[in-house]
C-alpha positions in Angstrom: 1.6 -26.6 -4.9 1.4 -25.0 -1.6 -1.3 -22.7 -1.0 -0.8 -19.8 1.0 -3.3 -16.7 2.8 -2.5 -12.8 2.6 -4.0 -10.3 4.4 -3.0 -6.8 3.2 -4.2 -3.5 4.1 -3.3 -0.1 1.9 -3.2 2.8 3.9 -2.3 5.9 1.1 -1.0 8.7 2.8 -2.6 11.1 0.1 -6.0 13.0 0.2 -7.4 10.7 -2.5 -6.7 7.6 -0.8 -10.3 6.1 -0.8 -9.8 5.6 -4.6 -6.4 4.5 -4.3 -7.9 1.7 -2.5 -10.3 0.9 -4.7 -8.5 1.1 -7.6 -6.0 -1.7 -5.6 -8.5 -3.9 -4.4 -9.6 -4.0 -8.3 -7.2 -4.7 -9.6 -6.7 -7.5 -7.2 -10.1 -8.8 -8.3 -8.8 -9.5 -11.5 -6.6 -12.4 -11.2 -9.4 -15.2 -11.5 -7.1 -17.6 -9.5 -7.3 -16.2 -6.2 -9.4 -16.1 -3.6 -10.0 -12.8 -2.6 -12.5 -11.2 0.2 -12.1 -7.8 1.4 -13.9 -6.0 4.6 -13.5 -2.5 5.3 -9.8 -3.3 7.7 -8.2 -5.5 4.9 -8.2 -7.7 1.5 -7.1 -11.8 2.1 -6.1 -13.6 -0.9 -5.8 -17.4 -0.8 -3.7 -19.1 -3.4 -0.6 -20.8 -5.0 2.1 -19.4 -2.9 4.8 -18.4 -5.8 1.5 -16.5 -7.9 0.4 -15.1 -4.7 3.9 -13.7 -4.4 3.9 -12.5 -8.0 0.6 -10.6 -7.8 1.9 -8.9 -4.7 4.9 -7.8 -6.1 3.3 -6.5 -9.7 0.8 -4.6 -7.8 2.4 -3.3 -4.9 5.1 -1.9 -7.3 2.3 -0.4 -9.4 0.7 1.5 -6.6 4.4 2.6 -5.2 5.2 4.0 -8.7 2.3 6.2 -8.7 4.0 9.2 -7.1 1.6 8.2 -4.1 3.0 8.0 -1.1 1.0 5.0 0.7 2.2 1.9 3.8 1.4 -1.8 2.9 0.6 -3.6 5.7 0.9 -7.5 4.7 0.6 -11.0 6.9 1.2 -14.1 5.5 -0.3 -17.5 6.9 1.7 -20.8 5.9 -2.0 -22.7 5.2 -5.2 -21.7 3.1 -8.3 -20.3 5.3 -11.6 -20.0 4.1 -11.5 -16.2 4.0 -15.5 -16.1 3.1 -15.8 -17.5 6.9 -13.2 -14.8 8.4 -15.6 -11.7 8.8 
């Protein structure tokens, strides 16, 4: 299978978007499979392109349902990186 690199960035456009964030990138964190660094610009996930896909739909649908108004910023590289080296 072909592994793939994200980089997404959640910018909420709500007063309590630091935990909006946090609450993201943890729940990010809990799929085992991926790769997954975040710095304080963006979160990179490495991993098998069609479950990378998945996991971004489920949780970017999650956080879109909230009633939160928020942008998803997302890049997608065709080839895994070492996203421990990146920053």
């Amino acid at each position: 299978m072909k592994r793939i690199t994200a980089e997404l960035s959640l910018y909420p456009l709500t007063e309590n978007h630091i935990l909006l964030i946090k609450e993201f990138i943890t729940r990010l964190n809990t799929y085992k499979e991926l790769e997954i660094n975040t710095n304080s610009i963006s979160t990179q996930i490495v991993g098998e392109h069609s479950r990378v896909f998945d996991i971004i739909s489920k949780e970017t649908a999650a956080i879109f349902s909230s009633g939160n108004p928020c942008v998803v910023v997302l890049k997608l590289l065709s080839l895994e990186l070492d996203v421990r080296k990146i920053y």
